[in-house]
MARMARPA-626369 format. One record per residue: z, x, y of N, C-alpha, C, O in turn. Coordinates in steps of 0.1 Angstrom, whole numbers, plus 5000, padded with zeros to 4 digits. Example, Ala and Ser with C-alpha at 12.3 -4.5 7.8 and 13.67 -1.06 7.14 Angstrom:
# residues 2
{atom {5078, 5132, 4943}, {5078, 5123, 4955}, {5078, 5132, 4967}, {5085, 5142, 4967}}
{atom {5071, 5128, 4978}, {5071, 5137, 4989}, {5079, 5129, 5000}, {5080, 5134, 5011}}
# end
This chain:
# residues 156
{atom {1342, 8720, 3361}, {1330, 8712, 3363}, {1327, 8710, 3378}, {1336, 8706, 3386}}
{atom {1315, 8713, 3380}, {1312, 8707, 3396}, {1309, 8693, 3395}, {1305, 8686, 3386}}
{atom {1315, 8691, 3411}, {1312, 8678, 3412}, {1310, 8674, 3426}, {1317, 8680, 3434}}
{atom {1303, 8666, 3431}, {1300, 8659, 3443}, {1294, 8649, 3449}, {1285, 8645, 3442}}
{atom {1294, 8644, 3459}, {1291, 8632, 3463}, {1283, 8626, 3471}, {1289, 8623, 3481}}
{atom {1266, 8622, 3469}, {1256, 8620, 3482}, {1257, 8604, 3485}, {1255, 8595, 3477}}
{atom {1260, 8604, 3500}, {1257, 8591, 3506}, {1249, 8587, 3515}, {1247, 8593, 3525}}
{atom {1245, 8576, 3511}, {1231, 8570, 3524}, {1235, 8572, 3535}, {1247, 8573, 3536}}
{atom {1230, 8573, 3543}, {1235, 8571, 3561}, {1224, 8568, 3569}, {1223, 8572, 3581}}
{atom {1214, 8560, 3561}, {1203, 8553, 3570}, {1190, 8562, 3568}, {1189, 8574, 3567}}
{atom {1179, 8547, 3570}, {1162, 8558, 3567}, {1169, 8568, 3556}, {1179, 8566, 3549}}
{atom {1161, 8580, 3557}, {1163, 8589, 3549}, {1172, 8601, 3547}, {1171, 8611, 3541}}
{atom {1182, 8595, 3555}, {1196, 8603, 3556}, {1202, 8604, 3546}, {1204, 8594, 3541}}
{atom {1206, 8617, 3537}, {1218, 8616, 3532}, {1227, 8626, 3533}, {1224, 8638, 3533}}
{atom {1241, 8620, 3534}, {1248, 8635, 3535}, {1256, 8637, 3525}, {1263, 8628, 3520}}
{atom {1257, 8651, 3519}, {1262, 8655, 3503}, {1276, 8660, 3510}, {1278, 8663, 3522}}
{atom {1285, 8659, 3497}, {1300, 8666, 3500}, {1300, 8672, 3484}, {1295, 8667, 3473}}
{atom {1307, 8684, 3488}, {1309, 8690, 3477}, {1331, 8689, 3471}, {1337, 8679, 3475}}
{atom {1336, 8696, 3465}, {1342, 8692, 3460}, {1359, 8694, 3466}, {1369, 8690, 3461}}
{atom {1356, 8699, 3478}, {1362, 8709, 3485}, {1361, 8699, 3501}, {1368, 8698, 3512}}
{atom {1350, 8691, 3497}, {1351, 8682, 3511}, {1340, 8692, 3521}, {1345, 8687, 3531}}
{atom {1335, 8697, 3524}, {1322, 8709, 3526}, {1311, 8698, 3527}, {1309, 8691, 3517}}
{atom {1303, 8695, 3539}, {1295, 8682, 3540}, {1276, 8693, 3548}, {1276, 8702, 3557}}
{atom {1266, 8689, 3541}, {1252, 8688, 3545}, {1246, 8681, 3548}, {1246, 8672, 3540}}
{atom {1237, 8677, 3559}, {1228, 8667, 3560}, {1215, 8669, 3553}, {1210, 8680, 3550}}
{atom {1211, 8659, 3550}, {1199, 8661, 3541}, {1184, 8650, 3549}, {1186, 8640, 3556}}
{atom {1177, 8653, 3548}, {1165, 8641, 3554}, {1152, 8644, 3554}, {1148, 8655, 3556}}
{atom {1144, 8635, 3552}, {1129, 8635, 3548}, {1120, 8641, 3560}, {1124, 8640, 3571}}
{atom {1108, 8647, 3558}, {1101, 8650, 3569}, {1093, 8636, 3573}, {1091, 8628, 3563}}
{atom {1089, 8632, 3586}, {1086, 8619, 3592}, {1072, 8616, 3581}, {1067, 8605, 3580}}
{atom {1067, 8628, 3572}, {1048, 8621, 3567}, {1063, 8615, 3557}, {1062, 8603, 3555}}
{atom {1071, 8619, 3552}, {1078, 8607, 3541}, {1089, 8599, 3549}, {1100, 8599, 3544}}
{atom {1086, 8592, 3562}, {1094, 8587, 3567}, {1107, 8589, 3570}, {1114, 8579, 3572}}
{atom {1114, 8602, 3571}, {1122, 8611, 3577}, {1123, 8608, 3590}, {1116, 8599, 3594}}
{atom {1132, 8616, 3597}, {1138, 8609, 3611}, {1138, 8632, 3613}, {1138, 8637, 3625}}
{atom {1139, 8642, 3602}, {1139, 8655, 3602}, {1153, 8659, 3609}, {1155, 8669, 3615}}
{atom {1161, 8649, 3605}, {1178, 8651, 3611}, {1184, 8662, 3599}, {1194, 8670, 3602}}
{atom {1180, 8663, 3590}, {1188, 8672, 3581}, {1181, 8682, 3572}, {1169, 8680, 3575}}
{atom {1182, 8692, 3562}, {1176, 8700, 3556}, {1169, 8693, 3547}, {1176, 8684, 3543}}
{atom {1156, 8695, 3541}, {1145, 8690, 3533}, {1159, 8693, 3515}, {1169, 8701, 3515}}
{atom {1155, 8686, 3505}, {1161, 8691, 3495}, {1156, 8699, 3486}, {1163, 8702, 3477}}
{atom {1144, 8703, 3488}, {1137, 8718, 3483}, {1143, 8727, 3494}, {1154, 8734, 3493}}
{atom {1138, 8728, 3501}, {1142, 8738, 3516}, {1155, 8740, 3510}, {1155, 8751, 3504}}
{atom {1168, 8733, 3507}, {1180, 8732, 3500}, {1181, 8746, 3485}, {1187, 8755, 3480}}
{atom {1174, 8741, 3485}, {1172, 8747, 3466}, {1172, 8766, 3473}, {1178, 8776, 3472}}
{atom {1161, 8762, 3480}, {1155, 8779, 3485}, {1172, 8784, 3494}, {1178, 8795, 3493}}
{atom {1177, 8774, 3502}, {1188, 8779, 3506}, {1201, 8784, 3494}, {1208, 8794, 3495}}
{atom {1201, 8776, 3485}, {1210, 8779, 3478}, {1205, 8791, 3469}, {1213, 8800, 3466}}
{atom {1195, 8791, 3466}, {1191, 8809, 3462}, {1197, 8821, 3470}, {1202, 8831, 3467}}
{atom {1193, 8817, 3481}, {1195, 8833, 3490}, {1210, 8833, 3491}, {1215, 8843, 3488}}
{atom {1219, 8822, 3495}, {1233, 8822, 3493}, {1241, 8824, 3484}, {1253, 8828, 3485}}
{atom {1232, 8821, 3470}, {1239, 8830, 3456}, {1237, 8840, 3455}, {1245, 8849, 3453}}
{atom {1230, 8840, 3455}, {1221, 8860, 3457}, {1229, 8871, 3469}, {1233, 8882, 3469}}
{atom {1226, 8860, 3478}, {1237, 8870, 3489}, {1251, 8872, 3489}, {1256, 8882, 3493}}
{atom {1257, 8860, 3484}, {1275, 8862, 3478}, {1276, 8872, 3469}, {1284, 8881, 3470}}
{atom {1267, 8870, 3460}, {1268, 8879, 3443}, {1262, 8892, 3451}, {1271, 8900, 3447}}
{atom {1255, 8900, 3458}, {1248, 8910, 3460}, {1259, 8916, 3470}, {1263, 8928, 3470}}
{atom {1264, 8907, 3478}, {1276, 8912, 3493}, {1289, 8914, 3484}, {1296, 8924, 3486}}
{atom {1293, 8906, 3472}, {1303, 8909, 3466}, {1299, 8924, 3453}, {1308, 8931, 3449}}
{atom {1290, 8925, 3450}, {1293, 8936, 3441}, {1289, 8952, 3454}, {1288, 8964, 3450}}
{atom {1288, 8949, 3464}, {1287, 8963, 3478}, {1300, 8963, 3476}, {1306, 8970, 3468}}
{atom {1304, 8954, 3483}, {1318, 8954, 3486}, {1327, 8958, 3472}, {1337, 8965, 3476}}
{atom {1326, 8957, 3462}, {1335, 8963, 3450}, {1329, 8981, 3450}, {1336, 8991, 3447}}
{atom {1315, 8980, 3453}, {1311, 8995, 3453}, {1314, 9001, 3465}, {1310, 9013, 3465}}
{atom {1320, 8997, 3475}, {1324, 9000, 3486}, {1314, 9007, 3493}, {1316, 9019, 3497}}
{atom {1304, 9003, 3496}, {1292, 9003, 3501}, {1296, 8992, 3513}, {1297, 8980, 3514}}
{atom {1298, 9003, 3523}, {1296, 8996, 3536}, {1283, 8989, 3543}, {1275, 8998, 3546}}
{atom {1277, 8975, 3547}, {1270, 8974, 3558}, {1270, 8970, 3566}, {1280, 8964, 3567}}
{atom {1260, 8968, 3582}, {1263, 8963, 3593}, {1254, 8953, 3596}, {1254, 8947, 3606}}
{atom {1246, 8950, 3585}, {1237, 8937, 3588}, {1228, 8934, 3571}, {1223, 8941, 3562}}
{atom {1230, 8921, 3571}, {1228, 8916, 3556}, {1223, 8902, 3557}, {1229, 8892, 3557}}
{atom {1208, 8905, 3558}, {1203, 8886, 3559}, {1192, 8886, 3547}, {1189, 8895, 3539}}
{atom {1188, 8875, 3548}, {1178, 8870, 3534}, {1169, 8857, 3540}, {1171, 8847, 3546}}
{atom {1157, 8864, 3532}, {1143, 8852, 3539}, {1140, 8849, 3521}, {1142, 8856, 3511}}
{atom {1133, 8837, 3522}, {1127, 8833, 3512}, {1115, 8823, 3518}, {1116, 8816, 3528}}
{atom {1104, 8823, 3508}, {1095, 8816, 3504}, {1094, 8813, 3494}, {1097, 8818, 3484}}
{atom {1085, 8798, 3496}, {1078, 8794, 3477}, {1065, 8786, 3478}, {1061, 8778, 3486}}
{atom {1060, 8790, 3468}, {1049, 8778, 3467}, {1050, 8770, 3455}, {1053, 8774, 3444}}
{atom {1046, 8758, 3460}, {1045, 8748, 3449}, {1035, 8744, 3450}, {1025, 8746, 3457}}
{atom {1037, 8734, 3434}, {1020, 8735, 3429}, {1018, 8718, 3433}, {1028, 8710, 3433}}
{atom {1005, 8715, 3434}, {1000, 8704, 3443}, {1004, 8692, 3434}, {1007, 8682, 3440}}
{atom {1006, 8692, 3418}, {1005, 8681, 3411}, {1018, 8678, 3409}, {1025, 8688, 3405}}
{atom {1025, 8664, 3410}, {1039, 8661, 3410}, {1043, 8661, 3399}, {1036, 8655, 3391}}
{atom {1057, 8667, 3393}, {1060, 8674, 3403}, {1063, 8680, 3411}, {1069, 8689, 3406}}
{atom {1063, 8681, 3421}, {1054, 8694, 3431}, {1069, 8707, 3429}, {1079, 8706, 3436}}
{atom {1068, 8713, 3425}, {1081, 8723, 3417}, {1076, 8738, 3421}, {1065, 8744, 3420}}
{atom {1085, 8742, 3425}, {1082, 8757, 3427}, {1078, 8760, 3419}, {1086, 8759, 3409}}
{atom {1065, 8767, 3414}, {1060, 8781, 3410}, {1061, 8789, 3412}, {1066, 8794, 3402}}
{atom {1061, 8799, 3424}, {1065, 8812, 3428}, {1076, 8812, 3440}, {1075, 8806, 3450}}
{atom {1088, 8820, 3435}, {1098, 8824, 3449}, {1094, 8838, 3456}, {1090, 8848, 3449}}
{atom {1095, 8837, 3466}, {1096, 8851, 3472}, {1110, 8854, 3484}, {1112, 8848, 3495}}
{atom {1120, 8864, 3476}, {1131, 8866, 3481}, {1133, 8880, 3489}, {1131, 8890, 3482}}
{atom {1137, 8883, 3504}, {1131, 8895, 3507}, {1150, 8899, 3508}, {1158, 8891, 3504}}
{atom {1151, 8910, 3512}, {1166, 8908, 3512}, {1165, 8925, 3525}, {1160, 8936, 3524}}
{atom {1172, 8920, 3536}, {1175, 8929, 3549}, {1189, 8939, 3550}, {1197, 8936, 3559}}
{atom {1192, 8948, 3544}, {1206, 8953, 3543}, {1202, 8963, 3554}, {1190, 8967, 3555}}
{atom {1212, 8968, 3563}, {1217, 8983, 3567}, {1229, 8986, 3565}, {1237, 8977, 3562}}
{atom {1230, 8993, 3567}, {1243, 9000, 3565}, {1243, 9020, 3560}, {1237, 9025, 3550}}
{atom {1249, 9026, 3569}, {1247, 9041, 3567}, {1252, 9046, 3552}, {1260, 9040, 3545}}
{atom {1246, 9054, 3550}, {1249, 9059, 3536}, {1246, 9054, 3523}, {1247, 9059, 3512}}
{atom {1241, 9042, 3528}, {1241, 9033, 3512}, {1228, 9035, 3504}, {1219, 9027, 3506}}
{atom {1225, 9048, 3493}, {1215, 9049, 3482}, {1208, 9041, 3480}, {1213, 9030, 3477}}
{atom {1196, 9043, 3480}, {1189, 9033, 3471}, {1193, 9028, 3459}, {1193, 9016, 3457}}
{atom {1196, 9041, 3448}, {1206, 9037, 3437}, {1213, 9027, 3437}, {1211, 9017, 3430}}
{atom {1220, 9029, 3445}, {1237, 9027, 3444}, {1231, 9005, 3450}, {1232, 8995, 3443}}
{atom {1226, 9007, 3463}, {1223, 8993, 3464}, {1215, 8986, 3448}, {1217, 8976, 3442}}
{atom {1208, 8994, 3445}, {1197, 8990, 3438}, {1208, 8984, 3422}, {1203, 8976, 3414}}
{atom {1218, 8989, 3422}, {1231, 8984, 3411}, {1237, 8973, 3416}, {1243, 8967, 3407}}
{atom {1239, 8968, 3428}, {1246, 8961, 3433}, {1237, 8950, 3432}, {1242, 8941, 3426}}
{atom {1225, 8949, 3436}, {1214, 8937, 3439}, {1213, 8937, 3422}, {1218, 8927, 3419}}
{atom {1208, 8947, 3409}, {1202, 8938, 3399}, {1219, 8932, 3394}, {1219, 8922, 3387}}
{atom {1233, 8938, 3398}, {1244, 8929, 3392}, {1242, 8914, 3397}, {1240, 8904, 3390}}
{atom {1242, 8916, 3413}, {1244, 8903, 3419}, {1234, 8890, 3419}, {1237, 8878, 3418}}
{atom {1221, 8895, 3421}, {1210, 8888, 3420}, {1205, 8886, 3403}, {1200, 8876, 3399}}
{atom {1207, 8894, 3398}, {1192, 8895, 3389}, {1206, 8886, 3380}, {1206, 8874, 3379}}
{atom {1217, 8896, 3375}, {1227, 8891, 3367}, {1237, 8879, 3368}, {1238, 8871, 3359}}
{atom {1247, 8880, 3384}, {1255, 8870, 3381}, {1252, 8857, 3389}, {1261, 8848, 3389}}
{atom {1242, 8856, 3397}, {1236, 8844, 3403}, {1229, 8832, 3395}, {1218, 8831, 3391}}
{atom {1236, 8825, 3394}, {1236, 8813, 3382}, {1224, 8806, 3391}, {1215, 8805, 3383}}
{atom {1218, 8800, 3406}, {1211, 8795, 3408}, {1199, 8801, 3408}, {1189, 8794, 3409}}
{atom {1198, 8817, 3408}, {1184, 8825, 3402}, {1184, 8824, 3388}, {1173, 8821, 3384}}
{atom {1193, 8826, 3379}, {1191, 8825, 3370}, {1185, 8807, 3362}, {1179, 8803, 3352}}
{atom {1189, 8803, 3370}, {1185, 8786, 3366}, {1169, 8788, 3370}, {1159, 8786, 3364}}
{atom {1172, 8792, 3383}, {1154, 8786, 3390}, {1144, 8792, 3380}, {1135, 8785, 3376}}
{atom {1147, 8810, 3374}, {1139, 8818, 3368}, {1133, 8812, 3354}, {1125, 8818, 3348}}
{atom {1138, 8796, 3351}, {1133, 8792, 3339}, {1121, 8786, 3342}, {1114, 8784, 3333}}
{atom {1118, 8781, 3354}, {1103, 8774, 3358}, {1099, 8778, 3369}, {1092, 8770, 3375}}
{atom {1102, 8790, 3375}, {1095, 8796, 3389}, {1096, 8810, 3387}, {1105, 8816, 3381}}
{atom {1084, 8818, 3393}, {1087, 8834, 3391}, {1094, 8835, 3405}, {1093, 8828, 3414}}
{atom {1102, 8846, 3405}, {1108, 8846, 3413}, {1106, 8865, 3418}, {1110, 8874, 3410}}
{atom {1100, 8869, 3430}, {1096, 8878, 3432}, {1106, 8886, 3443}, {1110, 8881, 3453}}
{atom {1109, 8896, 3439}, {1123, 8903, 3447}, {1117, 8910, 3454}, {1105, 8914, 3451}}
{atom {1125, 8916, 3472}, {1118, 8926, 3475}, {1127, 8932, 3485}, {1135, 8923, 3488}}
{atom {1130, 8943, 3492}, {1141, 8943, 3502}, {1138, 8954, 3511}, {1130, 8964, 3509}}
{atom {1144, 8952, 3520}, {1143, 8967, 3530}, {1155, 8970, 3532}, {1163, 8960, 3535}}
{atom {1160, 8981, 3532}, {1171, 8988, 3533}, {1167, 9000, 3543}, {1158, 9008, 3542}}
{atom {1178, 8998, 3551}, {1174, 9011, 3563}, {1163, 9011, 3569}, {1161, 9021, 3576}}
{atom {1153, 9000, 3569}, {1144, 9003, 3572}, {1130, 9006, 3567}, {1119, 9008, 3571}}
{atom {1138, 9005, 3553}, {1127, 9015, 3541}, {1123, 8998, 3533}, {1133, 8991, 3530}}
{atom {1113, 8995, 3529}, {1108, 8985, 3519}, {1110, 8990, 3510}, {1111, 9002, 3508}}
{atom {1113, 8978, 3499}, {1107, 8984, 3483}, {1106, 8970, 3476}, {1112, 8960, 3481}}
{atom {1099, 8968, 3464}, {1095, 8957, 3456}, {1105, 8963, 3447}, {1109, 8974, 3446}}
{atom {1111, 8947, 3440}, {1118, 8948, 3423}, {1108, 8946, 3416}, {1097, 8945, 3421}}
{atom {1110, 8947, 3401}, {1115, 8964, 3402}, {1108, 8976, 3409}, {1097, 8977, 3413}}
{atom {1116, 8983, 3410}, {1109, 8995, 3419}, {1097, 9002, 3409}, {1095, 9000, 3397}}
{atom {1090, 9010, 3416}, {1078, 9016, 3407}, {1084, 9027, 3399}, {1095, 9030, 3402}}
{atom {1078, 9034, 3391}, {1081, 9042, 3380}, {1083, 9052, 3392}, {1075, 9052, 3401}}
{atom {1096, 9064, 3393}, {1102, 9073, 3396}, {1104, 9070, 3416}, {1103, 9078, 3425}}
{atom {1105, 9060, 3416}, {1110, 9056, 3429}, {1130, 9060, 3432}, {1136, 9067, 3441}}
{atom {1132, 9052, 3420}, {1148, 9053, 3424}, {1156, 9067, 3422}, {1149, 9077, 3421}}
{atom {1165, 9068, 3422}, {1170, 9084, 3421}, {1171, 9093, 3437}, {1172, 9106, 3439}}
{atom {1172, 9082, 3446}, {1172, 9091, 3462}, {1189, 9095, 3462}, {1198, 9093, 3454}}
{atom {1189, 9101, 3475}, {1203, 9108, 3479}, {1201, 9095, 3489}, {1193, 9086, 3492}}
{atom {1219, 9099, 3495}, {1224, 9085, 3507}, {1210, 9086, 3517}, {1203, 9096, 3518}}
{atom {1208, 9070, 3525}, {1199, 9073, 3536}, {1210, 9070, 3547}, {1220, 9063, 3545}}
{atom {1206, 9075, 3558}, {1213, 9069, 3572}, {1207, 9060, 3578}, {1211, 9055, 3588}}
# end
């Protein structure tokens, strides 16, 4: 069972500890009387997306032994105006290099890690669309890829 623990720490401070003792600041923007000392708790939500996504996507490379040298993740969302105000759409981009690594071969690693064993996309996916998209090497592509896209040889 998870478990953890958020405490006041003034205005709209709060700081969370997780279970492990692992501490975040949290805090309001100033239009909701925020002081902007810590991460918004939506902004939160979008962070813990790309962090399960990127654990689960870096851990099944790494079992395919798919080397890379740079591995980051952007996200956006919009929400909808009426409270309350809940993500409707994600947009998750995802930055890999690394030589040799197939489109294929990534493209097994991201739907294991992302699509499959990331329990905080899989949660969000019940009330937000969540729109995938990545560059590798350089090269863009949208999830799913389009009809006869995948099937490349290694890129450098």
């Amino acid at each position: 069972m998870a478990k953890i623990h958020v405490e006041w720490k003034g205005n709209m401070i709060f700081e969370g500890r997780d279970s492990d003792g692992h501490s975040v600041v949290m805090d309001a923007s100033a239009v909701y009387g925020g002081d902007n000392q810590g991460v918004r708790p939506m902004e939160m939500l979008l962070i813990s997306l790309a962090g399960c996504t990127g654990i689960e996507v870096g851990h099944a490379m790494n079992k395919m032994r798919l080397e890379y040298s740079a591995f980051s993740i952007t996200a956006d969302a919009v929400r909808r105006e009426e409270v309350p105000q809940i993500f409707t759409e994600i947009n998750v981009e995802y930055t890999v290099e690394g030589q040799g690594i197939s489109l294929d071969r990534f493209l097994r690693a991201f739907e294991l890690g992302a699509v499959k064993y990331c329990s905080v996309a899989n949660m969000l996916k019940a009330c937000s669309k969540i729109n995938y998209s990545f560059i590798l090497n350089g090269q863009r592509h949208t999830y799913p890829l389009p009809e006869g896209q995948a099937g490349d040889k290694a890129e450098s």
